[in-house]
ROKOLKOL-805919 format. One record per residue (C-alpha): residue number from 1; residue in one letter; x, y, z. Coordinates in pm, 1 decimal. Example, Ala and Ser with C-alpha at 12.3 -4.5 7.8 and 13.67 -1.06 7.14 Angstrom:
<nodes>
(1; "A"; (1230.0; -450.0; 780.0))
(2; "S"; (1367.0; -106.0; 714.0))
</nodes>
This chain:
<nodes>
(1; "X"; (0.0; 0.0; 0.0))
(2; "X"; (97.0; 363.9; -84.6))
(3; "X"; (-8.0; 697.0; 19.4))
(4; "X"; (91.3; 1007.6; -184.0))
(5; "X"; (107.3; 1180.6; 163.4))
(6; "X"; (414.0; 933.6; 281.8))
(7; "X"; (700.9; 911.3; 126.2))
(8; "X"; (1009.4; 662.5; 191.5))
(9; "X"; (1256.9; 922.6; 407.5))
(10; "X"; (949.7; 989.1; 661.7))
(11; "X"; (985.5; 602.1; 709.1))
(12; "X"; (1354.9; 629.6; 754.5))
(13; "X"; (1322.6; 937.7; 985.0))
(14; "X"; (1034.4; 855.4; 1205.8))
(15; "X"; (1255.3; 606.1; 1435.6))
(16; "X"; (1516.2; 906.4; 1501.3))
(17; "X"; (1182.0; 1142.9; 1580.1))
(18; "X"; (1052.0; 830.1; 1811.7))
(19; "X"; (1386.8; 819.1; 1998.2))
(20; "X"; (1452.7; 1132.3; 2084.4))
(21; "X"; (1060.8; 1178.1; 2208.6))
(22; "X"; (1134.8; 851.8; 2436.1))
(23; "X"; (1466.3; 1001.5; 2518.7))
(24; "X"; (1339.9; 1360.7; 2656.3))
(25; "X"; (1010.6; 1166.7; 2807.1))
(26; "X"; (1271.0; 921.7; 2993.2))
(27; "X"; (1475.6; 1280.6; 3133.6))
(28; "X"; (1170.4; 1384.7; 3259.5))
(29; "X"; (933.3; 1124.6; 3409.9))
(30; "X"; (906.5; 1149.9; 3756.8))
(31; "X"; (1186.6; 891.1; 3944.7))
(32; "X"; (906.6; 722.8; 4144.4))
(33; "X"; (622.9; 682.1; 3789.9))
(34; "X"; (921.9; 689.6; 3527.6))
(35; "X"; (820.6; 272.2; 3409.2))
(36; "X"; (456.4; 392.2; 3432.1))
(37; "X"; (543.3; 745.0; 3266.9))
(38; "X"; (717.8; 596.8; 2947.9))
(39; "X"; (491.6; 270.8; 2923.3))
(40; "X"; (160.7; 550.6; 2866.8))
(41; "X"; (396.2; 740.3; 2645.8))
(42; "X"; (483.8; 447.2; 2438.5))
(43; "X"; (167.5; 329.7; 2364.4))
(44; "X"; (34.9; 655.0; 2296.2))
(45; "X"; (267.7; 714.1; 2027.4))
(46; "X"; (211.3; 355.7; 1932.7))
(47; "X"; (-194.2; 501.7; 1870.6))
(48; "X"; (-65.1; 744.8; 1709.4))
(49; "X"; (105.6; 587.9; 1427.8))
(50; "X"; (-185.0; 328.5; 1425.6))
(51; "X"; (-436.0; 581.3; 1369.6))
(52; "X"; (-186.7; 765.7; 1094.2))
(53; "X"; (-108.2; 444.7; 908.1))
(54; "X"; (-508.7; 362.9; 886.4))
(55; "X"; (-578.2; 659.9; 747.3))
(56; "X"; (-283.1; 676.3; 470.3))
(57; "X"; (-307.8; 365.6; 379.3))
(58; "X"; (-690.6; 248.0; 426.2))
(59; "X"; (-917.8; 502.3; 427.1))
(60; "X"; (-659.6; 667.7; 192.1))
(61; "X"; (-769.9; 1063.3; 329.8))
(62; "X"; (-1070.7; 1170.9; 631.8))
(63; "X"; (-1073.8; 1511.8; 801.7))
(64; "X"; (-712.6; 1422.3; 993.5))
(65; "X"; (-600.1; 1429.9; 612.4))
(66; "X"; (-771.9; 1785.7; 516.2))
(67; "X"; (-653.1; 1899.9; 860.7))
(68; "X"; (-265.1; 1830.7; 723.4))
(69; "X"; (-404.0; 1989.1; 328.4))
(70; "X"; (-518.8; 2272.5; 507.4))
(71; "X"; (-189.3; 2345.8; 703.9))
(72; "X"; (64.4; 2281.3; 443.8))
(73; "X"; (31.9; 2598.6; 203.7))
(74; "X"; (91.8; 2826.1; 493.6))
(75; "X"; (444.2; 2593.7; 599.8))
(76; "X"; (518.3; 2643.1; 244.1))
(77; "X"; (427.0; 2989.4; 235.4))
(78; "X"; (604.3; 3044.2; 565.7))
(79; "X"; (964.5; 2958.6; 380.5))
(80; "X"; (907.5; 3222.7; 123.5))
(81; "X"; (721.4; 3497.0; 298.4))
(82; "X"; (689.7; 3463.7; 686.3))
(83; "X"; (504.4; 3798.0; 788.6))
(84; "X"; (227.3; 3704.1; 536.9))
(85; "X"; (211.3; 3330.1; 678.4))
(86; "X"; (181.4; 3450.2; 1035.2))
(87; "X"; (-70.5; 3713.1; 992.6))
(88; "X"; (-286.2; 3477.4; 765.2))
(89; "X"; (-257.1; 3185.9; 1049.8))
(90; "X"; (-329.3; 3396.8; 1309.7))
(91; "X"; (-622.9; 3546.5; 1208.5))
(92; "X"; (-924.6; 3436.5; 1075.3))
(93; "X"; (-1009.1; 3379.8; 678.7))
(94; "X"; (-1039.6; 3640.0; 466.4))
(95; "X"; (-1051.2; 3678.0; 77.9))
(96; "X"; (-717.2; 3923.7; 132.1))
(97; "X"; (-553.4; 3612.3; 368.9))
(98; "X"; (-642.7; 3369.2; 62.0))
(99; "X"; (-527.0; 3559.5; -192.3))
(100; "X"; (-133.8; 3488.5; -36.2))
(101; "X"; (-149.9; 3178.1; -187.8))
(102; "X"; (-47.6; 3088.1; -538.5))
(103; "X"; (-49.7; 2773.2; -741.9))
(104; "X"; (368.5; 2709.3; -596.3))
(105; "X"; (261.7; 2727.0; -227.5))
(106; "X"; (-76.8; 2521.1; -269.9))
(107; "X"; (-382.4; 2650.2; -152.5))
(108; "X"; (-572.0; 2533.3; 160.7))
(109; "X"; (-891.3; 2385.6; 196.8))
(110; "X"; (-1120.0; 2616.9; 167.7))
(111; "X"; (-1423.3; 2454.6; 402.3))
(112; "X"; (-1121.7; 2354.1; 681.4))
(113; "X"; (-957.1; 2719.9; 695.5))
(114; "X"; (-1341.0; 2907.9; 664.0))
(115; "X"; (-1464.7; 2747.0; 967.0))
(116; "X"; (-1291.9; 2856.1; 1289.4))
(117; "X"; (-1368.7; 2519.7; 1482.0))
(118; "X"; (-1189.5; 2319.2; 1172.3))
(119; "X"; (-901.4; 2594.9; 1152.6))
(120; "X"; (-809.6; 2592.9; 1468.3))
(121; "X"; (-662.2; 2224.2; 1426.1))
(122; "X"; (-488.1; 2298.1; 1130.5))
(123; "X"; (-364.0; 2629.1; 1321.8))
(124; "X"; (-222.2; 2401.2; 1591.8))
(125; "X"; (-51.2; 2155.8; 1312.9))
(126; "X"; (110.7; 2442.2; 1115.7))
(127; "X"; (321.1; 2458.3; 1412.7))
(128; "X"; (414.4; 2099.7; 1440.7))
(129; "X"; (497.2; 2087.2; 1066.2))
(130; "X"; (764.9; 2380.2; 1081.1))
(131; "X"; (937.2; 2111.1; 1302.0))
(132; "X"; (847.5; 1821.7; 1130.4))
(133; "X"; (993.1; 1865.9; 810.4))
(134; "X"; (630.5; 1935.9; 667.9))
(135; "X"; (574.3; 1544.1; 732.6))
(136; "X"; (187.7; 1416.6; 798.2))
(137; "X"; (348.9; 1096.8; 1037.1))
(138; "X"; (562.1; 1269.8; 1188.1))
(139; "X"; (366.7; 1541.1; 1306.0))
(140; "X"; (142.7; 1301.6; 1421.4))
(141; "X"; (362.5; 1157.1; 1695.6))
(142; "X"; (503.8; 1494.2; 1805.1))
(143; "X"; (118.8; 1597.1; 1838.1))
(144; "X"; (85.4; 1260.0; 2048.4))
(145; "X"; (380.3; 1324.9; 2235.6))
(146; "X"; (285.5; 1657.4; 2347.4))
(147; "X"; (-98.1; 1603.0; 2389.4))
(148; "X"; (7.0; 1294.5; 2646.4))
(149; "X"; (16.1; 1560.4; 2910.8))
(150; "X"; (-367.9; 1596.7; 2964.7))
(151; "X"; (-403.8; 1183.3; 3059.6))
(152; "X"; (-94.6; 1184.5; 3260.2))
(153; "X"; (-198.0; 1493.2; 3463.1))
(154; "X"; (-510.5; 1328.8; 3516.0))
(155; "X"; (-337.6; 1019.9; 3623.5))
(156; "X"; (-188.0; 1178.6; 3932.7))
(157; "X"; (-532.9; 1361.1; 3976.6))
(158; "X"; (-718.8; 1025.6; 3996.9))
(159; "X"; (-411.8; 833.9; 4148.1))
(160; "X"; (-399.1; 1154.2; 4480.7))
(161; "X"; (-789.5; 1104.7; 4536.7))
(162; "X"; (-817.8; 794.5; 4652.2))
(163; "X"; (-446.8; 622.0; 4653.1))
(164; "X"; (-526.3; 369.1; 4376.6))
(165; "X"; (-247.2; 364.6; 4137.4))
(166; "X"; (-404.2; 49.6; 3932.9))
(167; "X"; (-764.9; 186.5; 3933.1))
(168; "X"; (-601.2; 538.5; 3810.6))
(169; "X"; (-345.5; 382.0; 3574.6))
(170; "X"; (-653.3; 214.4; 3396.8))
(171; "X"; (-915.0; 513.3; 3397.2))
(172; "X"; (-667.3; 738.6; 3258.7))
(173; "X"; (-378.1; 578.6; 3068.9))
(174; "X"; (-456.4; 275.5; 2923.5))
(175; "X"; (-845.8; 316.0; 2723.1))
(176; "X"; (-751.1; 152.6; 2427.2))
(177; "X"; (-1005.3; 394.2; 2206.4))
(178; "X"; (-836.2; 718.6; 2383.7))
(179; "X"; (-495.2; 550.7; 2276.1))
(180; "X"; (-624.0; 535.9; 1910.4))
(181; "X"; (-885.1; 797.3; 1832.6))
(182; "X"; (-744.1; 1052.9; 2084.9))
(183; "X"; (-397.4; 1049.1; 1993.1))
(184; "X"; (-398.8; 1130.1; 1615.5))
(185; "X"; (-406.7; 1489.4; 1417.0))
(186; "X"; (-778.4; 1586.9; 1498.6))
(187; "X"; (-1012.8; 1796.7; 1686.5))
(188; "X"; (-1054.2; 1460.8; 1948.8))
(189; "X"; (-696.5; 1502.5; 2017.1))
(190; "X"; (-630.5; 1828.0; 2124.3))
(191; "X"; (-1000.8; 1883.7; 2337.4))
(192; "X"; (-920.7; 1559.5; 2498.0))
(193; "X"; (-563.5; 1669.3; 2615.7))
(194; "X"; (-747.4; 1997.6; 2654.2))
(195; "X"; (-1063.1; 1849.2; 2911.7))
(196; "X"; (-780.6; 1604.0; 3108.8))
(197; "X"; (-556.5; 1910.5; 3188.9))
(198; "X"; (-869.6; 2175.4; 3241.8))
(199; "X"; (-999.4; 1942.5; 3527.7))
(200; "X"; (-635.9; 1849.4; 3644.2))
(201; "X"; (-577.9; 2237.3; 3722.0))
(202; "X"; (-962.4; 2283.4; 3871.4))
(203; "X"; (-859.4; 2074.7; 4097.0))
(204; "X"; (-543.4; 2127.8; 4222.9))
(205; "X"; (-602.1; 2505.3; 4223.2))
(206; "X"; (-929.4; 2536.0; 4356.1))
(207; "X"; (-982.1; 2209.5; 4528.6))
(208; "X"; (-617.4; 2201.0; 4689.8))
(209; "X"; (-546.0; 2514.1; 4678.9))
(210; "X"; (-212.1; 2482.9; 4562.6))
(211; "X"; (-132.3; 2766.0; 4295.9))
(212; "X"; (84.5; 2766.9; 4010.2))
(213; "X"; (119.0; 3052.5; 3757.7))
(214; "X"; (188.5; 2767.5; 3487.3))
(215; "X"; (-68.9; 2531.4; 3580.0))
(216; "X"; (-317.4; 2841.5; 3598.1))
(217; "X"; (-183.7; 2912.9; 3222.5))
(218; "X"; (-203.8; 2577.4; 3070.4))
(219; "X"; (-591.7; 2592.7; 3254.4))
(220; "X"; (-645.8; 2917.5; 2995.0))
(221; "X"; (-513.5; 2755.0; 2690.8))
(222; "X"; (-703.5; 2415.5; 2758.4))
(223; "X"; (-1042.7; 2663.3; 2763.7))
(224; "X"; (-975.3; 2851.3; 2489.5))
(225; "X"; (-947.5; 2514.6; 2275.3))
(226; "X"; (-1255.2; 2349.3; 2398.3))
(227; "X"; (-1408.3; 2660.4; 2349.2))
(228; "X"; (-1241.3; 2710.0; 1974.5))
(229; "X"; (-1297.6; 2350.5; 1866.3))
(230; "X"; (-1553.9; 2134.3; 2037.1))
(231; "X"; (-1810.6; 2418.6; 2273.2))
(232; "X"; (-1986.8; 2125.6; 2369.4))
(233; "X"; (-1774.1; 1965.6; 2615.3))
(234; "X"; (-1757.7; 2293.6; 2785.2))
(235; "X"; (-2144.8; 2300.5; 2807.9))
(236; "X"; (-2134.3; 1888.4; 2948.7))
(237; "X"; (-1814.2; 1989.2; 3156.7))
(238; "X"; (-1923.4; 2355.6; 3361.0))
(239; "X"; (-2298.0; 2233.9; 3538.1))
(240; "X"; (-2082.3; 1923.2; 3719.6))
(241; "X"; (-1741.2; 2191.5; 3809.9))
(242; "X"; (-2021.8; 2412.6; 3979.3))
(243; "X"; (-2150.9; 2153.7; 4133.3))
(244; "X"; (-1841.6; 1989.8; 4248.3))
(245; "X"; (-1677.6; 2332.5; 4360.1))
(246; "X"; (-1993.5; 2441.0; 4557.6))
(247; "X"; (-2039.2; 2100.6; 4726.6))
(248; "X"; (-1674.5; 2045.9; 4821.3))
(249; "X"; (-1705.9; 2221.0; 5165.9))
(250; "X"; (-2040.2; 2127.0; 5223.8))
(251; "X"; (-1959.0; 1730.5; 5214.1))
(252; "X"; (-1672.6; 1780.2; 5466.4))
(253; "X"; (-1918.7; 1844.4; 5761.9))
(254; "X"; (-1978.5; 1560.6; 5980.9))
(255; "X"; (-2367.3; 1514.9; 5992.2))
(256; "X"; (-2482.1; 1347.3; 5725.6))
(257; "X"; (-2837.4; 1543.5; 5771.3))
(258; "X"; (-2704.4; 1857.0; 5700.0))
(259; "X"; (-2534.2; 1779.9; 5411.3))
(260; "X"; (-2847.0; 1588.5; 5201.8))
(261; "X"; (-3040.3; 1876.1; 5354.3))
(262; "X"; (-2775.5; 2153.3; 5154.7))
(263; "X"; (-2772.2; 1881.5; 4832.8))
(264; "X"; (-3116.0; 2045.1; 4639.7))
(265; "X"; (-2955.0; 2434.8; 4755.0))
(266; "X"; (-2669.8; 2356.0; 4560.2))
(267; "X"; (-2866.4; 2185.5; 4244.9))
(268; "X"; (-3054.7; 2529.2; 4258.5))
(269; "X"; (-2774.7; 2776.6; 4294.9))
(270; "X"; (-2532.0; 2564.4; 4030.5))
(271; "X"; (-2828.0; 2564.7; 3767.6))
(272; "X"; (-2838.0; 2968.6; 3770.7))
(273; "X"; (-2424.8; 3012.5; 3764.2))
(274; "X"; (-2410.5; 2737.9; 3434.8))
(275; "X"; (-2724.4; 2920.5; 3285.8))
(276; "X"; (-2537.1; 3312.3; 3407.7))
(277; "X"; (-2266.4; 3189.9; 3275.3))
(278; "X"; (-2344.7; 3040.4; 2901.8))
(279; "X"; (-2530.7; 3325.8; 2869.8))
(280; "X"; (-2232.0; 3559.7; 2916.1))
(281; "X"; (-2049.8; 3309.3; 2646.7))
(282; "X"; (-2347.5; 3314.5; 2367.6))
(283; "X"; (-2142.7; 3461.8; 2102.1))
(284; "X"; (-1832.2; 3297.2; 2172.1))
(285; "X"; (-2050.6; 2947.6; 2190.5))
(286; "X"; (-2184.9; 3054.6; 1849.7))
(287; "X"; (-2412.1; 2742.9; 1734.1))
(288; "X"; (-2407.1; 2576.0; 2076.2))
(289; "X"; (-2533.7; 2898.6; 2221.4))
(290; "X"; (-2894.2; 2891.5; 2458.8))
(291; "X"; (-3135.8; 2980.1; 2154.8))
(292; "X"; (-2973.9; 2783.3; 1883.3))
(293; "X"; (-2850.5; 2452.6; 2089.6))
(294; "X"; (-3161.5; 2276.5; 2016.5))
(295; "X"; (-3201.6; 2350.0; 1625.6))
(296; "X"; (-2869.4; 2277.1; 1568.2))
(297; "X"; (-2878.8; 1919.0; 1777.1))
(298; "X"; (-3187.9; 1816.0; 1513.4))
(299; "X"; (-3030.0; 1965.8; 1211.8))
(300; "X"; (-2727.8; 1740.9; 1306.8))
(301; "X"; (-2901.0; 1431.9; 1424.9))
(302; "X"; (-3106.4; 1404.7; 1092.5))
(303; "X"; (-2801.5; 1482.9; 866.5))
(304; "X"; (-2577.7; 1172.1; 980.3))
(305; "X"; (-2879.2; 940.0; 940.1))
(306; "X"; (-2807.5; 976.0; 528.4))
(307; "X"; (-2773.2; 758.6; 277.9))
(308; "X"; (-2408.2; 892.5; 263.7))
(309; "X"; (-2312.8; 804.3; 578.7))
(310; "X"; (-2281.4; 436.6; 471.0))
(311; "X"; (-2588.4; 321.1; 713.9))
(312; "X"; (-2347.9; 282.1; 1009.2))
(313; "X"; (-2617.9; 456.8; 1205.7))
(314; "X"; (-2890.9; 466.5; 1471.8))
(315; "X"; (-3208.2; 563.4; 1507.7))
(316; "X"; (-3329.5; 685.5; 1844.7))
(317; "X"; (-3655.3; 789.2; 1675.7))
(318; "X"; (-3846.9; 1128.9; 1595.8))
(319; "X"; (-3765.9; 1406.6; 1781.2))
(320; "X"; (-4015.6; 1702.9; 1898.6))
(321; "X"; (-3776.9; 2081.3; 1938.6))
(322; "X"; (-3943.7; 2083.7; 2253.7))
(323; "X"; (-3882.0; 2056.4; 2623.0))
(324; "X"; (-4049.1; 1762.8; 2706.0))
(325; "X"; (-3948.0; 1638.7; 2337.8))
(326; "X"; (-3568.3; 1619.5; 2374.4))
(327; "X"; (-3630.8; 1491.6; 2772.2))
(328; "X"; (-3802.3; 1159.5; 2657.9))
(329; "X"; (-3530.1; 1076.8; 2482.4))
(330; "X"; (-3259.9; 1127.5; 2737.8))
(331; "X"; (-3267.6; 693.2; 2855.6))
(332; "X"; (-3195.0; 626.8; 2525.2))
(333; "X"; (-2939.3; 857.3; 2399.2))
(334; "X"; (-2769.0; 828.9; 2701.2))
(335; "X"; (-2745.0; 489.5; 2713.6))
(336; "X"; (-2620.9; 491.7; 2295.2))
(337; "X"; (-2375.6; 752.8; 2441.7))
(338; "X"; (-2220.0; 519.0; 2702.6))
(339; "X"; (-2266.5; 152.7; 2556.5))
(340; "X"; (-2306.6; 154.8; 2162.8))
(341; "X"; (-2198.4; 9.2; 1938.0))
(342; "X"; (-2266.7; -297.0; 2105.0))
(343; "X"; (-2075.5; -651.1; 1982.0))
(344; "X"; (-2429.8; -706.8; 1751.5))
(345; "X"; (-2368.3; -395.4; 1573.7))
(346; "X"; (-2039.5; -394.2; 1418.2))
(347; "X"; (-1940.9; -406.9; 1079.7))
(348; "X"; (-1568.5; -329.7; 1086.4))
(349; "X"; (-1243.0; -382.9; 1323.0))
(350; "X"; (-1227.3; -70.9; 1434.2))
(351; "X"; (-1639.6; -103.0; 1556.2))
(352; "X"; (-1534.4; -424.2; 1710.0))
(353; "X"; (-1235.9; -290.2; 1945.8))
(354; "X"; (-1470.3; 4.5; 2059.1))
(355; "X"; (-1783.0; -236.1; 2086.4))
(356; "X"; (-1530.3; -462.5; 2319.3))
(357; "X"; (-1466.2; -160.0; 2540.3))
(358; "X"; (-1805.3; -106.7; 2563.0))
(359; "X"; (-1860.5; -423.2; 2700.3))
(360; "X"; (-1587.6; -368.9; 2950.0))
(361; "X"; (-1785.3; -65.1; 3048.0))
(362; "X"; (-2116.5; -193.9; 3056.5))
(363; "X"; (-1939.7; -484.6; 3314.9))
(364; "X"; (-1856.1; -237.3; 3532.6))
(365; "X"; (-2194.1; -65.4; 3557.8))
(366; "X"; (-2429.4; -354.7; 3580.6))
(367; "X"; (-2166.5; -487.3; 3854.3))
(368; "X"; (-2215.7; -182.1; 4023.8))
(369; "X"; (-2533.3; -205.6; 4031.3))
(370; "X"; (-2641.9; -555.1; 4098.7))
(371; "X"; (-2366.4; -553.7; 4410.5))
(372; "X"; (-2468.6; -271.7; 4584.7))
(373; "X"; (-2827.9; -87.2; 4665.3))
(374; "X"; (-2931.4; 179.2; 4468.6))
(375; "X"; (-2962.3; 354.1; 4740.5))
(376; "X"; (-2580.1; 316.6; 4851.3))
(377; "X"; (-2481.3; 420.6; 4510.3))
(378; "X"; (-2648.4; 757.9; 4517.8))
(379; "X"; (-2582.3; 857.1; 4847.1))
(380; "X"; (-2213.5; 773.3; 4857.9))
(381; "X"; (-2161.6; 948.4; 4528.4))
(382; "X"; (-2337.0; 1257.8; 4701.9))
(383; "X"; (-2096.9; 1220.6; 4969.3))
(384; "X"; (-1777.8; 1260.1; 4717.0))
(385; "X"; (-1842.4; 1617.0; 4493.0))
(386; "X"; (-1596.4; 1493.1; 4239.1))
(387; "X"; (-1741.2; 1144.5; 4183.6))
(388; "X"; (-2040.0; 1335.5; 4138.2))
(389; "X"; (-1886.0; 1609.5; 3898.2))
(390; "X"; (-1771.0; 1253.4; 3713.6))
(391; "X"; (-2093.6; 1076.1; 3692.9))
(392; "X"; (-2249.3; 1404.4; 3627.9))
(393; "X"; (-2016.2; 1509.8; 3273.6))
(394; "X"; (-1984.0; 1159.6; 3176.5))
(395; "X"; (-2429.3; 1128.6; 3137.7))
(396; "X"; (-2417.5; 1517.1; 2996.9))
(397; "X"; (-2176.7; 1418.1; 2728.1))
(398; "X"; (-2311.7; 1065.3; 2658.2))
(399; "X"; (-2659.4; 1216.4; 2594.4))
(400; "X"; (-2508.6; 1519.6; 2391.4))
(401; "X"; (-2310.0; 1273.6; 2192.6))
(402; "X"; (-2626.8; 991.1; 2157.5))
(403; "X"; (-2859.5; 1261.1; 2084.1))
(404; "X"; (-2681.9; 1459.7; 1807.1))
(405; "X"; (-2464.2; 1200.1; 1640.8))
(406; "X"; (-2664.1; 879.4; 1551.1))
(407; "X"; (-2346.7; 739.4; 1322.4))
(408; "X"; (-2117.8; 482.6; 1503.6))
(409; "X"; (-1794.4; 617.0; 1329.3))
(410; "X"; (-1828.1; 971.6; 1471.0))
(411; "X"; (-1995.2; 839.5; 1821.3))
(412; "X"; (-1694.0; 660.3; 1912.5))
(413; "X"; (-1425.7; 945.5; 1852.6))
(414; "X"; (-1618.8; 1195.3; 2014.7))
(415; "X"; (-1727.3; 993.7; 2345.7))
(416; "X"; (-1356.4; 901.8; 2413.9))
(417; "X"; (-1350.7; 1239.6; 2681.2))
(418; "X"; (-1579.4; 1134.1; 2914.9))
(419; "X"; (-1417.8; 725.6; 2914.9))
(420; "X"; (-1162.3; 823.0; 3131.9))
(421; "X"; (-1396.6; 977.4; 3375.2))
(422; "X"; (-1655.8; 746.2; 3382.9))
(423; "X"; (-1456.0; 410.0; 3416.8))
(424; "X"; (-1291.0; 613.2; 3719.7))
(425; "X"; (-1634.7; 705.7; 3874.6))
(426; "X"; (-1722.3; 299.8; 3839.5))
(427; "X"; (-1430.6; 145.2; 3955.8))
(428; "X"; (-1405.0; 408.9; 4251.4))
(429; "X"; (-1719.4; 412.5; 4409.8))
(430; "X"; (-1704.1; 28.6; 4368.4))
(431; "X"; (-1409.7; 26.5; 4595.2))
(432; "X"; (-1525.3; 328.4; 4832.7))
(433; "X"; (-1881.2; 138.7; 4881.4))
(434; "X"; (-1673.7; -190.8; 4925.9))
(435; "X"; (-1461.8; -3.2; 5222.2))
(436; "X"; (-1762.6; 114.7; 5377.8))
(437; "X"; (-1965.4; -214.2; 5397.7))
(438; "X"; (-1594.5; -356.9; 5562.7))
(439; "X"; (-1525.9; -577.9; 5258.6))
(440; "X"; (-1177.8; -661.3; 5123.2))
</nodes>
């Protein structure tokens, strides 16, 4: 198999560009995680060429190739005139900022570099390229290599709340989907890296109070690119912060009356910051803003249902652009959001490894819930604001996702932020609920 977008000296030179990332990862594990550091790195740059290699050779293009088509003119045009190349990447399209491309530099894509959300990847991989010798595969693993500090930052979250190394290792490390479809050159990538990190710095900042001037920056960046790419997450990720934030001081009194009592308080008083506060953000949330979020959810949900989608869709039947509408369907898209495909829908390998995982996470819940009382469930996750925050994104995102995207192949990529959360929530309150009932 060939692709015209890898040639044989990007073969020859991806080892050295391996090497030297495993080299500088190796100088600056920690001492006491280093095996744990560089066996995460490893196989995350071990997705990454998997997911590059799949798309040169197999699907032979897909948006991670326009992505690299819309980022090489202005590499190109960066060697011959650098001012221009700056101030067209940096700012958004323009028929002035198109016209500094000729038939010698290429010209980009002209649906990727219109659309802000699109752009902003290819913004991010003109960087990588100018070090990457303008190479697709390449860039790819120096994306990787770099993005592979969101999951390891949220390894040492999970790992310092409750002490379990394994549980945390497994939540946020070793997903096989986040090691494929967040790891290549795509929007997955970067809000993934971008949602691990945000929640990292939440809460070692606010939550333990320890500030850092770089953590507090690298919290700013991460916002601006869930905000610039995928507006969504922020909307599935803010109602559960509040709530986690607000609760935190509340669950560390000692009567367990007073704090169910304070519980519907804080529902009441998070509800009117999120809706305060996506109001204040309507024009930056553009189609995900309050008065549009609904139209644009149908609009979306009855596109990938096509003909041209290759039928590798559900069907989680009509839906009314009302209140009560979009509400009866919450059971089911939530539950497409979290479990599907299952093992009796897939049609391809890559529907097979994800429909596995889903297994593995549907294991987990239904042994969650047949060991323990329903009861037990909800009151010890009230009793732990960030298991709560958890449980509370992971259902937000899994509806968004099973409501608005009823096609298996984008389902999967976009789902793989809230994994890592909600195998943690599972496997935690398994083992807190364990403790409490004095089991081993």
């Amino acid at each position: 198999m060939t692709s015209q977008y890898f040639e044989l000296w990007e073969g020859l030179l991806l080892p050295v560009y391996l090497l030297v990332i495993l080299g500088i990862g190796y100088a600056i594990a920690p001492k006491q995680e280093k095996r744990l550091f560089m066996t995460g790195l490893s196989l995350r740059l071990g997705g990454s060429i998997a997911f590059a290699s799949i798309y040169l050779f197999y699907y032979g293009g897909g948006d991670t190739i326009a992505y690299y088509q819309t980022a090489q003119p202005f590499v190109v045009l960066f060697y011959e005139q650098p001012m221009l190349a700056l101030k067209a990447i940096y700012s958004s399209y323009s028929l002035e900022n198109y016209s500094f491309f000729s038939v010698e530099t290429g010209y980009p894509l002209h649906y990727i570099y219109s659309d802000n959300q699109t752009f902003t990847v290819s913004r991010i991989l003109f960087h990588l390229l100018l070090f990457s010798f303008n190479s697709y595969i390449i860039s790819t693993v120096v994306l990787a290599a770099i993005s592979f500090i969101g999951p390891w930052k949220l390894f040492l979250m999970f790992k310092d709340l409750y002490g379990n190394k394994r549980n945390a290792a497994i939540a946020a490390l070793f997903i096989p989907s986040v090691l494929f479809w967040g790891t290549g050159i795509s929007k997955d990538t970067i809000t993934l890296t971008s949602a691990t990190y945000l929640v990292y710095g939440i809460y070692y900042t606010f939550y333990k109070n320890e500030i850092k001037v770089s953590r507090m920056l690298g919290m700013v960046v991460s916002l601006y690119f869930i905000l610039a790419i995928k507006p969504y997450i922020f909307m599935a990720l803010t109602p559960g912060i509040i709530l986690w934030l607000i609760s935190s001081p509340i669950s560390r009194l000692k009567t367990p009356f007073l704090r169910r009592f304070a519980i519907p308080f804080i529902a009441v008083i998070s509800s009117v910051i999120f809706v305060l506060i996506v109001q204040q953000l309507d024009d930056v949330l553009g189609s995900y803003a309050t008065d549009q979020i609904i139209e644009k959810a149908i609009v979306t949900q009855e596109d990938l249902k096509q003909d041209y989608y290759g039928g590798n869709s559900f069907d989680i039947g009509e839906v009314s652009a009302t209140f009560l509408g979009i509400l009866s369907k919450v059971p089911i898209a939530t539950l497409y959001g979290l479990y599907a495909p299952s093992l009796l829908q897939v049609n391809n390998i890559l529907m097979l490894l994800s429909a596995l995982e889903n297994t593995f996470l549907l294991y987990l819940t239904l042994k969650l819930l047949c060991t323990f009382r329903f009861k037990r469930i909800i009151t010890t996750s009230l009793d732990h604001p960030i298991l709560l925050f958890f449980i509370i994104f992971s259902l937000s995102l899994a509806f968004s996702i099973g409501f608005t995207t009823p096609n298996y192949g984008a389902m999967i990529r976009f789902k793989i932020p809230l994994i890592p959360f909600f195998v943690f929530y599972l496997m935690s309150l398994t083992m807190l609920i364990k403790k409490q009932k004095g089991k081993p």
